[in-house]
C-alpha positions as CSV (number, residue, x, y, z in Angstrom):
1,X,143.2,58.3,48.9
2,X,145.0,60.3,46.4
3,X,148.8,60.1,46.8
4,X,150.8,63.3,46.1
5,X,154.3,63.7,45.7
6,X,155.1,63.9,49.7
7,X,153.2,60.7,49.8
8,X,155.6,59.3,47.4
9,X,158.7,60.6,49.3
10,X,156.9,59.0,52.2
11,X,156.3,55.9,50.9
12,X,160.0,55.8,49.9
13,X,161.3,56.5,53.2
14,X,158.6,53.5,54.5
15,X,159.7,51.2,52.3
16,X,163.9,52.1,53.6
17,X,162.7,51.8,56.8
18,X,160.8,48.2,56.9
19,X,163.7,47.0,54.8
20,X,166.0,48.0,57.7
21,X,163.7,46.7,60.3
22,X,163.9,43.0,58.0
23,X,167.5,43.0,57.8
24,X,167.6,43.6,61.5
25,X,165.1,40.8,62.4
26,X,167.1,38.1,59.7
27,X,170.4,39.4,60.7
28,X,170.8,39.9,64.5
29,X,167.6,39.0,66.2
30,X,166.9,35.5,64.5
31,X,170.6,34.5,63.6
32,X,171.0,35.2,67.6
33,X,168.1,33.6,68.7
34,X,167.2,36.6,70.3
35,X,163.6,38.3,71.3
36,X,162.6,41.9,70.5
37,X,160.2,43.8,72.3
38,X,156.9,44.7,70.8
39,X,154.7,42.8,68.7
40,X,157.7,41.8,66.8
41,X,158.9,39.7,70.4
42,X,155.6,38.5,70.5
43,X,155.6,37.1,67.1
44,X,158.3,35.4,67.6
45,X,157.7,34.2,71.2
46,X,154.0,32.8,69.5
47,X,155.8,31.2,66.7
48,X,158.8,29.9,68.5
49,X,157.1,28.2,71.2
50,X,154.7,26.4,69.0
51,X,157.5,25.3,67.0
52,X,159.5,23.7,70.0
53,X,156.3,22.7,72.3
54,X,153.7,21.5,69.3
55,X,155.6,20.8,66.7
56,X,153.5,23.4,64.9
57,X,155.3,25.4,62.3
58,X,153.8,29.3,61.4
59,X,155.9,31.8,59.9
60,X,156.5,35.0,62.1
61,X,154.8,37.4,59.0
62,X,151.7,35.6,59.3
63,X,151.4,35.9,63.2
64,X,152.9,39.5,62.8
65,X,150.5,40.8,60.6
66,X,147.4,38.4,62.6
67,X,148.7,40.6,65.7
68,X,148.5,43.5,63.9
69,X,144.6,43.6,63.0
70,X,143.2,44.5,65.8
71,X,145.9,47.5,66.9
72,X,144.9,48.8,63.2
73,X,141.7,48.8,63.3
74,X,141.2,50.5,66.4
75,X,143.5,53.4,65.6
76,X,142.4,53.8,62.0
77,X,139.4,55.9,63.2
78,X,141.1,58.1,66.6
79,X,144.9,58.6,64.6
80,X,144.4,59.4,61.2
81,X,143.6,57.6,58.1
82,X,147.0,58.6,56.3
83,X,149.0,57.4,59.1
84,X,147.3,54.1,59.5
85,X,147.3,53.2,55.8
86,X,151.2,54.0,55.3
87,X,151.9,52.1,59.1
88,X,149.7,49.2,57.3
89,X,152.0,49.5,54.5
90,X,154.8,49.1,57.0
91,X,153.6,46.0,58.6
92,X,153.1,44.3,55.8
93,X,156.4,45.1,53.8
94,X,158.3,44.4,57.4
95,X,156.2,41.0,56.8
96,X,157.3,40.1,53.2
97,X,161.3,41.3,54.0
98,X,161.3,39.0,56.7
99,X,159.8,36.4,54.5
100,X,161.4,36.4,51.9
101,X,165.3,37.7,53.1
102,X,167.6,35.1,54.5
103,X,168.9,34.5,57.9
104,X,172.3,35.6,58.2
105,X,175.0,35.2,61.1
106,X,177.3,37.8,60.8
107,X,178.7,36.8,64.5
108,X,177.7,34.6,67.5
109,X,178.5,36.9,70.1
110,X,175.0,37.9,71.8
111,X,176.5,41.7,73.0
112,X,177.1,42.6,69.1
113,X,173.9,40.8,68.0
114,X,171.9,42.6,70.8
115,X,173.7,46.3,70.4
116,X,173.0,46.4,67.0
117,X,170.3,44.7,66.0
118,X,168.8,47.0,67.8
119,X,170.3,50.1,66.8
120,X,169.3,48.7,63.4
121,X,165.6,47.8,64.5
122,X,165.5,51.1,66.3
123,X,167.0,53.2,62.9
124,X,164.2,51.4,60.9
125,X,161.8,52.5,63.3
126,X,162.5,55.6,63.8
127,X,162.2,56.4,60.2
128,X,158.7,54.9,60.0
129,X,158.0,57.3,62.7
130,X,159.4,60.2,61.7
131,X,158.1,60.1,57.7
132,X,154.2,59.3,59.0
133,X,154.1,55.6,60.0
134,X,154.6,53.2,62.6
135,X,155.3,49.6,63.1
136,X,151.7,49.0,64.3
137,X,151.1,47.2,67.5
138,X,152.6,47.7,70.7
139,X,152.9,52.2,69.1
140,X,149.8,51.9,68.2
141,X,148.2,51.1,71.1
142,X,150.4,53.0,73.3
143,X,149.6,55.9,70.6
144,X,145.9,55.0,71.4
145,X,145.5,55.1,75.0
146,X,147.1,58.1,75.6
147,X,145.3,60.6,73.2
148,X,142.3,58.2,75.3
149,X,143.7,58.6,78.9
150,X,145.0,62.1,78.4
151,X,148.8,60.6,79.9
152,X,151.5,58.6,78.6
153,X,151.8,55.7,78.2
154,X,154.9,54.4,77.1
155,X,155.6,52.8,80.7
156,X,152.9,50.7,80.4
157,X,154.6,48.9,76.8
158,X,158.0,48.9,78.2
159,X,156.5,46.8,80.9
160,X,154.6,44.3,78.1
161,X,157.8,44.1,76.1
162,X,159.5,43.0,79.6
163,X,157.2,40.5,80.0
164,X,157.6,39.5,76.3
165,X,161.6,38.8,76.6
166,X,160.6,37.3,80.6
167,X,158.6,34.6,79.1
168,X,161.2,34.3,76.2
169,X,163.7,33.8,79.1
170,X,161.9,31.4,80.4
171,X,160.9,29.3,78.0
172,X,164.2,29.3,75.6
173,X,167.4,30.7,78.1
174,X,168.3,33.7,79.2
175,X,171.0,33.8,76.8
């Protein structure tokens, strides 16, 4: 693939935005012990529960990027080879920032963690999106099965990240 300069701009714009997705995950959603939706809530949900039930310790890049494999590779051939390789890009930078940045508390209170963690989450997002990218799983499956179905399908991960955050409920508290 040969990169040219709105590749570069691109790339810039992906790193920004998986940096902003990191700070958000070290910041609010893990300080608060909270769970995203996505593969990101799945990731943790995985990694959490067999830390507390099997004493088994995995770090949430290694699971997020395991998760990952199979969205990518069946998009890489139906979305776009560009796309892919810069949301690939995206995944595994969102890995390594959440790896290697701290956790952070800037507050206990769960309403301030929640609001804008995910106003943070959603910014980093957004610019992935925007700039050619994604954050891989649950948009790239949704992304998937409608160009496949012909119809959205947006309901259908809003319903998977509610089950994502149910189980989390269940399992750690509804807090």
């Amino acid at each position: 693939m040969h990169l040219t300069q709105r590749d570069l701009k691109r790339l810039c714009y992906i790193i920004l935005s998986a940096f902003l997705y990191s700070v958000s995950m070290q910041v609010f959603v893990n300080s608060g012990n909270l769970f995203p939706g996505g593969f990101a809530g799945l990731s943790l949900l995985i990694t959490r529960s067999l830390s507390k039930f099997a004493n088994i310790e995995l770090s949430f890049s290694v699971v997020y990027i395991i998760l990952n494999v199979f969205p990518t590779l069946l998009v890489y051939k139906y979305i776009g080879h560009r796309f892919t390789i810069f949301s690939i890009i995206q995944i595994l930078l969102v890995s390594l920032f959440t790896f290697i940045l701290p956790h952070y508390q800037l507050t206990s209170d769960p309403l301030l963690i929640a609001v804008f963690g995910g106003l943070l989450s959603g910014l980093g997002i957004s610019i992935a999106l925007r700039h050619g990218a994604s954050s891989g799983g649950t948009d790239f499956l949704a992304i998937f099965f409608a160009n496949k179905l012909k119809r959205p399908t947006w309901n259908y991960v809003f319903v998977a990240s509610a089950v994502v955050i149910l189980f989390a409920g269940f399992l750690f508290g509804w807090n």
